[in-house]
C-alpha positions as a Python dict, from the first residue, in 0.01 Angstrom:
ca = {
    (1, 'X'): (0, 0, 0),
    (2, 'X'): (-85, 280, -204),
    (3, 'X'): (282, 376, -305),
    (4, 'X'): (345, -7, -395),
    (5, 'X'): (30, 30, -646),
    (6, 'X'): (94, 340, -781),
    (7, 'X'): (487, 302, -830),
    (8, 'X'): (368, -62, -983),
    (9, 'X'): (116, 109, -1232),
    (10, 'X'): (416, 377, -1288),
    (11, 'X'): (669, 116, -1382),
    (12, 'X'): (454, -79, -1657),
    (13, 'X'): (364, 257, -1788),
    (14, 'X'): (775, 332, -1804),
    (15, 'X'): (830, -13, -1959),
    (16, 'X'): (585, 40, -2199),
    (17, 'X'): (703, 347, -2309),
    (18, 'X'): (1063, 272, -2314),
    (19, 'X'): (968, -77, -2518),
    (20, 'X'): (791, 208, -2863),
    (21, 'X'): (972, 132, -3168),
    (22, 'X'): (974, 527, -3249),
    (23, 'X'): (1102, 674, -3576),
    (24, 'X'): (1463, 663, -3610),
    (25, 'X'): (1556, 1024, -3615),
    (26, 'X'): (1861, 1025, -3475),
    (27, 'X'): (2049, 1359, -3504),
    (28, 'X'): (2349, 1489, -3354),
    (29, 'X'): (2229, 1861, -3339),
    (30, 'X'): (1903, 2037, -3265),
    (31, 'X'): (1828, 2417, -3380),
    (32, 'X'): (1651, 2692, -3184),
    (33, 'X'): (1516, 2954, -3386),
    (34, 'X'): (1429, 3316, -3193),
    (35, 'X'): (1436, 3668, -3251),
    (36, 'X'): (1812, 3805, -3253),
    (37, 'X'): (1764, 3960, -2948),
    (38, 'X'): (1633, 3672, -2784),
    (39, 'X'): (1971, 3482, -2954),
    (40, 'X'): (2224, 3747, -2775),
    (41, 'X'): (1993, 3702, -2467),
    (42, 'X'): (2048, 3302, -2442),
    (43, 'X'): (2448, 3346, -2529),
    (44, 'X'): (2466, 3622, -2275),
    (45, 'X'): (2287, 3422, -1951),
    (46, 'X'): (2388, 3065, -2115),
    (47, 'X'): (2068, 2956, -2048),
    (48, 'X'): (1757, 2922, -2259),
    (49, 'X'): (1380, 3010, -2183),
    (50, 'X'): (1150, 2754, -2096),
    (51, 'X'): (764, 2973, -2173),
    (52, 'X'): (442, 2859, -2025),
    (53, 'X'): (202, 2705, -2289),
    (54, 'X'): (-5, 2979, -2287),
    (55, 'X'): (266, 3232, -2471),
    (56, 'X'): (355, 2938, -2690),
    (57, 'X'): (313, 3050, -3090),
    (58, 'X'): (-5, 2790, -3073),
    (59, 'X'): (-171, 2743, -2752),
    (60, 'X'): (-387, 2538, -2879),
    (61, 'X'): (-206, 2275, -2905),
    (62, 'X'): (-277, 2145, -2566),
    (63, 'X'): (-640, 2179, -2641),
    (64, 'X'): (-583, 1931, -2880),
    (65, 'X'): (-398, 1639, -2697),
    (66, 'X'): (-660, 1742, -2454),
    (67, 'X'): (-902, 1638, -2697),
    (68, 'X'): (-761, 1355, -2840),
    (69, 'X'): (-709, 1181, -2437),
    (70, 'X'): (-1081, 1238, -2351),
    (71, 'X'): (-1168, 1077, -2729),
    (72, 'X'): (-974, 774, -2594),
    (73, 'X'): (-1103, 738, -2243),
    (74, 'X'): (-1412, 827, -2369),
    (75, 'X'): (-1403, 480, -2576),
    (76, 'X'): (-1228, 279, -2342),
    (77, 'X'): (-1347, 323, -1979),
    (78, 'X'): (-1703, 300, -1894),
    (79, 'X'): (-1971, 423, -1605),
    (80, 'X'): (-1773, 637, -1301),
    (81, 'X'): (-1457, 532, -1415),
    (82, 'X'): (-1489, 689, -1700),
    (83, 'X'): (-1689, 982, -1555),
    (84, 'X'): (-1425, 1054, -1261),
    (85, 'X'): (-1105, 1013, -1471),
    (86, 'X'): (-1263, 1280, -1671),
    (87, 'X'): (-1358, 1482, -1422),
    (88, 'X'): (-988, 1441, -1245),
    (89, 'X'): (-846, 1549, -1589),
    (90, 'X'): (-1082, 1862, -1691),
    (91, 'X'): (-1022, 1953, -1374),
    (92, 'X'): (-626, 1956, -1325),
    (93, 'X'): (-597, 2115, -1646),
    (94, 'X'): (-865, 2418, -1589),
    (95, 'X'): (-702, 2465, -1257),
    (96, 'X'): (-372, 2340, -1130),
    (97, 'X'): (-200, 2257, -1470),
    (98, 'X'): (124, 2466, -1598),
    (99, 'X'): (346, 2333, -1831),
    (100, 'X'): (673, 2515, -1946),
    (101, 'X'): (824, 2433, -2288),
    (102, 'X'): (1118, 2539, -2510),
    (103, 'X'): (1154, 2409, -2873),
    (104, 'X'): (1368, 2240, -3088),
    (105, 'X'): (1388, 2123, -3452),
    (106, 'X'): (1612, 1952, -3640),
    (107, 'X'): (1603, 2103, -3947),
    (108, 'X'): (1887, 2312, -4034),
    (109, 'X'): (1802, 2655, -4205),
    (110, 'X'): (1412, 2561, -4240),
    (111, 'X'): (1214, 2815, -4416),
    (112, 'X'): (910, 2744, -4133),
    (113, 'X'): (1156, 2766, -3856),
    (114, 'X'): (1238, 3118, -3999),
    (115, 'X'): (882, 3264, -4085),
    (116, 'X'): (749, 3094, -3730),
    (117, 'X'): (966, 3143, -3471),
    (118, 'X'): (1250, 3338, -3595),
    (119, 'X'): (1084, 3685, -3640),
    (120, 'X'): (1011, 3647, -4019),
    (121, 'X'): (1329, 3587, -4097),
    (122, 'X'): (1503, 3862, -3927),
    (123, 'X'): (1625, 3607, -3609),
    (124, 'X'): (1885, 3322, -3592),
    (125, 'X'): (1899, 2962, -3551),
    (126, 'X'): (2111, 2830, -3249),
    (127, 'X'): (2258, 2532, -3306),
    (128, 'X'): (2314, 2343, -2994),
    (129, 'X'): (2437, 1939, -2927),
    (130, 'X'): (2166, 1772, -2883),
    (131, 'X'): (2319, 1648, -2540),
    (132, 'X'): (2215, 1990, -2345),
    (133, 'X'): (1854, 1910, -2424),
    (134, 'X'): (1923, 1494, -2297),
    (135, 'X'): (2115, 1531, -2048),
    (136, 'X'): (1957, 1844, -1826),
    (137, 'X'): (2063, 1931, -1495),
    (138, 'X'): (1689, 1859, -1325),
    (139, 'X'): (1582, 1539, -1506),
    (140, 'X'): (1326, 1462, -1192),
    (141, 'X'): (1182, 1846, -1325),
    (142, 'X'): (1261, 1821, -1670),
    (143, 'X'): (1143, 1570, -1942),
    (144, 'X'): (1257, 1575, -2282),
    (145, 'X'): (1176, 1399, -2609),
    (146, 'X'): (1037, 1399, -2957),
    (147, 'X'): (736, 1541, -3076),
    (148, 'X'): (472, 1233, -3208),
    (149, 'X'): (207, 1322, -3464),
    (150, 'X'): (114, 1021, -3592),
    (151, 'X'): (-204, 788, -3508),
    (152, 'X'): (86, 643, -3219),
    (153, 'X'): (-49, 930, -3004),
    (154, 'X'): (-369, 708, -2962),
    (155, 'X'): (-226, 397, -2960),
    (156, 'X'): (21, 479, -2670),
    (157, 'X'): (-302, 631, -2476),
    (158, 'X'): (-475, 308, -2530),
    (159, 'X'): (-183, 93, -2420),
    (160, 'X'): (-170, 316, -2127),
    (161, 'X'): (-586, 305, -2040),
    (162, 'X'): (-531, -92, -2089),
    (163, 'X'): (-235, -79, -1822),
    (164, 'X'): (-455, 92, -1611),
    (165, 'X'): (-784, -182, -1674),
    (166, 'X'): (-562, -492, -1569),
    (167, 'X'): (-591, -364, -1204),
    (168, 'X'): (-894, -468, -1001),
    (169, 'X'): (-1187, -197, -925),
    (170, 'X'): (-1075, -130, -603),
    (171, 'X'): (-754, -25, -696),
    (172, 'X'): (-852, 143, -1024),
    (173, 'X'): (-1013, 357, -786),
    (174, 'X'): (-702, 443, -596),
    (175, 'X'): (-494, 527, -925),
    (176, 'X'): (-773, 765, -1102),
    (177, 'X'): (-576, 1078, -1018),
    (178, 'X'): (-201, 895, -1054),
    (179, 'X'): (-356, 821, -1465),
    (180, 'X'): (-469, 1143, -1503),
    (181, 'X'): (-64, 1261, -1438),
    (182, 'X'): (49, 1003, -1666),
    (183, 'X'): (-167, 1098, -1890),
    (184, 'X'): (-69, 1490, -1873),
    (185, 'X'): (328, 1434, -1868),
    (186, 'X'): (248, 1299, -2255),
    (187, 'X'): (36, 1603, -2336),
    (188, 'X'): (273, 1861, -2410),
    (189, 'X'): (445, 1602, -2677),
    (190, 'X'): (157, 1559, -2883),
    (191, 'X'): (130, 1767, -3241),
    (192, 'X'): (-145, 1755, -3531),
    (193, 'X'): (44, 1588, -3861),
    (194, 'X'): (42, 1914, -4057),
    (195, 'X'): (414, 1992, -3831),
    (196, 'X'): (536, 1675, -3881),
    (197, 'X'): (811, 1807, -4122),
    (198, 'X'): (941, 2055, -3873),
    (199, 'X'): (1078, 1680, -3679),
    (200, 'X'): (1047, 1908, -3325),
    (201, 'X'): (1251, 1796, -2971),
    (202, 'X'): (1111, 1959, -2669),
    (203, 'X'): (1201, 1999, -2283),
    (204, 'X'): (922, 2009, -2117),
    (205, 'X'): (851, 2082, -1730),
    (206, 'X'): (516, 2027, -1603),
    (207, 'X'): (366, 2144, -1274),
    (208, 'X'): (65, 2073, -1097),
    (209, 'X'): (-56, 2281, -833),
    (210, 'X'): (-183, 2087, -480),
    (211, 'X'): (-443, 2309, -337),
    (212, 'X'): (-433, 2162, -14),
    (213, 'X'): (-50, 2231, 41),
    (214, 'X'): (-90, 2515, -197),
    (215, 'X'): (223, 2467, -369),
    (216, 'X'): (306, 2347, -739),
    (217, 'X'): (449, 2013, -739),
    (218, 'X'): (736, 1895, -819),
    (219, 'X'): (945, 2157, -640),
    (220, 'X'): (1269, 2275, -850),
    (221, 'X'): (1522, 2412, -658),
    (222, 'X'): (1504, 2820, -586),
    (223, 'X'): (1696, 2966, -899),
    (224, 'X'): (1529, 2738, -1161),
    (225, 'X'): (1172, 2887, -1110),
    (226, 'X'): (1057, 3228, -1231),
    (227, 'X'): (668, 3300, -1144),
    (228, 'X'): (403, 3606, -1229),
    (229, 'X'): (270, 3850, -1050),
    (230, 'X'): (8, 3552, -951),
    (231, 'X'): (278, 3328, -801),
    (232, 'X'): (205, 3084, -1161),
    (233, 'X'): (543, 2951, -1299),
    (234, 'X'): (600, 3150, -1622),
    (235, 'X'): (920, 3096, -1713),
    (236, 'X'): (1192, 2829, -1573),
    (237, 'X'): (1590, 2783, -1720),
    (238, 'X'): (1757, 2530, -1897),
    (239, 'X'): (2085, 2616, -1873),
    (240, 'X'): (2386, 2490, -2129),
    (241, 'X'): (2714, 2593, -2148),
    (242, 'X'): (2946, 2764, -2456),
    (243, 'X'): (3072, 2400, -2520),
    (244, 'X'): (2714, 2287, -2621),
    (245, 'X'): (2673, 2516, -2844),
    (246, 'X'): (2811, 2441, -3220),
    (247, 'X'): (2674, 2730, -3386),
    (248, 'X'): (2479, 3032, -3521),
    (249, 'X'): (2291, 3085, -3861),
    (250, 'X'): (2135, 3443, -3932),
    (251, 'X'): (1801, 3374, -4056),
    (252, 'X'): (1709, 3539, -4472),
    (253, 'X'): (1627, 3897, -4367),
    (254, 'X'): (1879, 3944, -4066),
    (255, 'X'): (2171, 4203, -4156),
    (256, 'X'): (2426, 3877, -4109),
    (257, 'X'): (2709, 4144, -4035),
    (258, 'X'): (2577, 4383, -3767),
    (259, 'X'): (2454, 4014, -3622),
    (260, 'X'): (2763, 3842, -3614),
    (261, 'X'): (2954, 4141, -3452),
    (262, 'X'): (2726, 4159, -3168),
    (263, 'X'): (2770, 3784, -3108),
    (264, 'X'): (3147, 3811, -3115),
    (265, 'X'): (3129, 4117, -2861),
    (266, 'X'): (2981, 3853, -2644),
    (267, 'X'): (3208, 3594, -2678),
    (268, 'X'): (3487, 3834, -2591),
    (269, 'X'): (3331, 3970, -2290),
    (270, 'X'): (3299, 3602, -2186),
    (271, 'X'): (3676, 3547, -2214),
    (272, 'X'): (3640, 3296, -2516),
    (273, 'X'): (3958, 3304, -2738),
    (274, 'X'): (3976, 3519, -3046),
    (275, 'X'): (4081, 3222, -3254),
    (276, 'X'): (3822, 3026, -3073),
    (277, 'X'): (3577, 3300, -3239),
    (278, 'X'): (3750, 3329, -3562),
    (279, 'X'): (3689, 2914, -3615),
    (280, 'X'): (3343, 2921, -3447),
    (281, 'X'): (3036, 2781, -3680),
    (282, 'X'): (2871, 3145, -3824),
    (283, 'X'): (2653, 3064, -4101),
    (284, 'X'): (2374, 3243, -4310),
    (285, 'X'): (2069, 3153, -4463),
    (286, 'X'): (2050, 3010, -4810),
    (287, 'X'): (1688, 3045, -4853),
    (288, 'X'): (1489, 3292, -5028),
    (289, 'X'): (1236, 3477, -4795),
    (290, 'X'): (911, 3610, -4930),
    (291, 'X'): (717, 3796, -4643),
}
């Protein structure tokens, strides 16, 4: 019975979400700006870094959708509803909540993307198809979309707390803790408008840690999952391959030259085609850095 209800709740949620009339932003490519060592890194292992949100530039960030989903059930549940879906949600993310992220925007040699993420200028932007970021290997372990900054981050927790009100008591009882993941999954895709221009894509893997099996749920398979010295997940891999990626740009203050050589080096030790390399997408930065 409980199943039934909660994959019922989980499938009007899904509707809902798949029904949002969100911004048409439809791009073919996505950048990843990093440090130049962190570039050679990702070509090297073909894989890129998924960090918990606790190294991200701006951990605060989950504070804030944090925030804003207590401001909404705050408003919209009442008495020990209200009190236990809070308490189910203060208490996942203090304790059992780890969520691992890697970044994308589409903006193309974007003077933020440089200064923020990209060393000050000195790193690269990796330009990958947008496809490797879709289309990932895990998509039960992986979720992917576009950032929302707008006031539809509180109107698609609404719709979601109303979803959740249709049920009867008895059963809003039963799917407290099954809102409270709903409600989590959408965290990490929440942003205050002062980004908005940056127009960010993430992957996103979230994992929850059941203290009575004592293991962090869902399970990826062996080679996926890196963990700390406290057995917390840290980093996990979202792998792409050569194909996927359509090119490199040397940020304003990288030595383009010295760059591009050590990229090349890598694409030869890989076995990719020197004509491959001579016709493959280097660019540089047109932008004018101040530090």
């Amino acid at each position: 019975m409980n199943n039934n209800l909660i994959a019922d709740f989980d499938h009007k949620i899904r509707k809902y979400l798949n029904s949002l009339k969100l911004p048409d932003r439809e791009c073919e490519h996505v950048f990843h700006y990093c440090s130049l060592e962190a570039g050679l890194g990702i070509l090297k292992s073909e894989c890129l870094w998924m960090s918990h949100h606790r190294y991200m530039n701006d951990p605060s960030e989950i504070g804030y959708s944090m925030d804003l989903i207590q401001g909404c059930v705050r408003s919209n549940l009442n008495g020990d509803v209200r009190d236990n879906v809070l308490y189910f949600l203060e208490n996942q993310i203090a304790e059992n909540y780890h969520c691992l992220i890697t970044s994308f925007l589409e903006k193309e040699d974007y003077m933020p993307g440089w200064r923020y993420y990209a060393e000050n200028g000195k790193g690269v932007a990796m330009k990958f198809k947008k496809t490797v970021f879709i289309q990932t290997t895990f998509p039960e372990i992986i979720t992917t979309g576009s950032v929302i900054y707008d006031t539809l981050q509180r109107d698609i927790i609404n719709k979601i707390l109303s979803i959740f009100l249709t049920y009867s008591p008895e059963n809003q009882k039963l799917l407290q803790p099954e809102l409270v993941n709903q409600l989590i999954v959408l965290m990490p895709y929440f942003k205050v408008n002062d980004y908005q221009d940056e127009w960010e894509w993430r992957a996103c893997s979230i994992r929850l840690f059941n203290p009575i099996l004592k293991i962090y749920l869902p399970s990826p398979p062996p080679d996926l999952l890196l963990i700390d010295s406290q057995s917390k997940p840290i980093y996990q891999i979202l792998n792409f391959s050569l194909d996927d990626l359509a090119g490199i740009t040397f940020g304003p203050c990288c030595d383009g030259v010295y760059s591009e050589n050590q990229f090349r080096k890598i694409f030869l030790q890989k076995g990719v085609s020197e004509e491959r390399i001579r016709n493959f997408n280097f660019g540089v930065s047109t932008r004018r850095y101040r530090s």
